[in-house]
N, C-alpha and C positions, 0 to 999 in steps of 0.2 A: 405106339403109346406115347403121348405126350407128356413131359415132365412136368413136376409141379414147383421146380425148384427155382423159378423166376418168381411165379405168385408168390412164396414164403418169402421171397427173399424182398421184394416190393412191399408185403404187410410189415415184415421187420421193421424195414427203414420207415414207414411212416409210425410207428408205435416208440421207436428213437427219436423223433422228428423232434421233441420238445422237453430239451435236454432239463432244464428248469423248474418246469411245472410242479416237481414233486416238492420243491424247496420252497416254492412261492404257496402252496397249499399248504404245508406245517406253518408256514411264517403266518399264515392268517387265520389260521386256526388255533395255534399254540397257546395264544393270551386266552378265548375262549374257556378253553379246558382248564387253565392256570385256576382263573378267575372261579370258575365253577367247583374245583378241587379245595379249591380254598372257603368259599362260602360253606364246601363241608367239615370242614372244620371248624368253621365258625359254629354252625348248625350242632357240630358236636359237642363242642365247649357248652353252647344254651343247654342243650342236653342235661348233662353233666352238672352243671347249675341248679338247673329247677329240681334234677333229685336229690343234690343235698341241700335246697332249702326242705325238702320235706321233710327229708332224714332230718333236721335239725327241729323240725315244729315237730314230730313223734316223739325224738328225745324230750326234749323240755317238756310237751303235754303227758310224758310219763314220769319224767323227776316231778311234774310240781304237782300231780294226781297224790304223790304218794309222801308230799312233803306241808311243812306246819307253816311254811312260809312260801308257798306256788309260785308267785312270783319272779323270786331270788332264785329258784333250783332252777325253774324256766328258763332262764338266762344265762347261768352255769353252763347246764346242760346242753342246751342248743350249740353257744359258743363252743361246748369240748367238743362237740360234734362233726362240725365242718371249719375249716380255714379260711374262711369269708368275712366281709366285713358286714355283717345282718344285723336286722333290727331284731326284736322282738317283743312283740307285745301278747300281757296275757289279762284273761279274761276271764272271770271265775262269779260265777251266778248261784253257788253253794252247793251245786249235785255238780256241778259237772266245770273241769278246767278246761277252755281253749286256749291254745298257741299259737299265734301267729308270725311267722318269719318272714321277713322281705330282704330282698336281698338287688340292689341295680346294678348292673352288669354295662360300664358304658362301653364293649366289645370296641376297644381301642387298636382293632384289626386294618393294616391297612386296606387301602381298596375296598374291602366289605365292611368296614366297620362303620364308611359314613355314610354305607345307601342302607345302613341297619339302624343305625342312632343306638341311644340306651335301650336295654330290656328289665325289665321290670318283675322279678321271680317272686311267686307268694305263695307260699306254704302254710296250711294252715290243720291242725289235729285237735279232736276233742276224746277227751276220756273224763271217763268217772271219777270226783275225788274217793282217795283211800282214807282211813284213820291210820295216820303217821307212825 
């Protein structure tokens, strides 16, 4: 019966053969995934963003629904809202108040922040005016 303990022992050494190679494949790979981890975050921040400009045009299109001056509550309200620095404009046509919120995000991220530029978040709500 012939052994097989030359064959294993021959596959071994050529599967050792290329002491490196696992180091030189993280090293080129590494920045890839860095890169990509990171643009999810970025991707999560935008996120993050556009829902509280909405949160902030629902609030204010519900303070200034139900206020004698829409306008002012509008702009209270949105501001209590989120921690952003947002515009807000409002629009009121006598049945019905709209909100508008924008909000630019120059995503000052490195690496991903300059193959993204600014983003631009607009949030916008309409309700019914109330009697005050």
């Amino acid at each position: 019966m012939p052994s097989s303990t030359g064959c294993d022992r021959h596959r071994a050494r050529r599967l050792r053969g290329r002491p490196g190679q696992a180091s030189v494949e993280f090293a080129l790979a590494l920045p890839i995934v860095v890169v990509m981890a990171w643009g999810l975050v970025v991707v999560g921040a935008a996120v993050r963003n556009e829902l509280a400009v909405e949160l902030a045009a629902r609030e204010g299109a519900r303070a200034a629904a139900v206020s004698d001056t829409p306008a002012v509550a509008a702009v209270r309200a949105a501001n209590r809202a989120v921690d952003l620095p947002i515009d807000v404009t409002t629009t009121n046509d006598g049945s019905t108040v709209t909100v508008t919120v924008t909000y630019v995000d120059d995503v000052d991220v490195a690496l991903v922040g300059s193959l993204i530029g600014p983003v631009t978040h607009v949030g916008s709500a309409t309700m019914a005016l109330e009697p005050p």
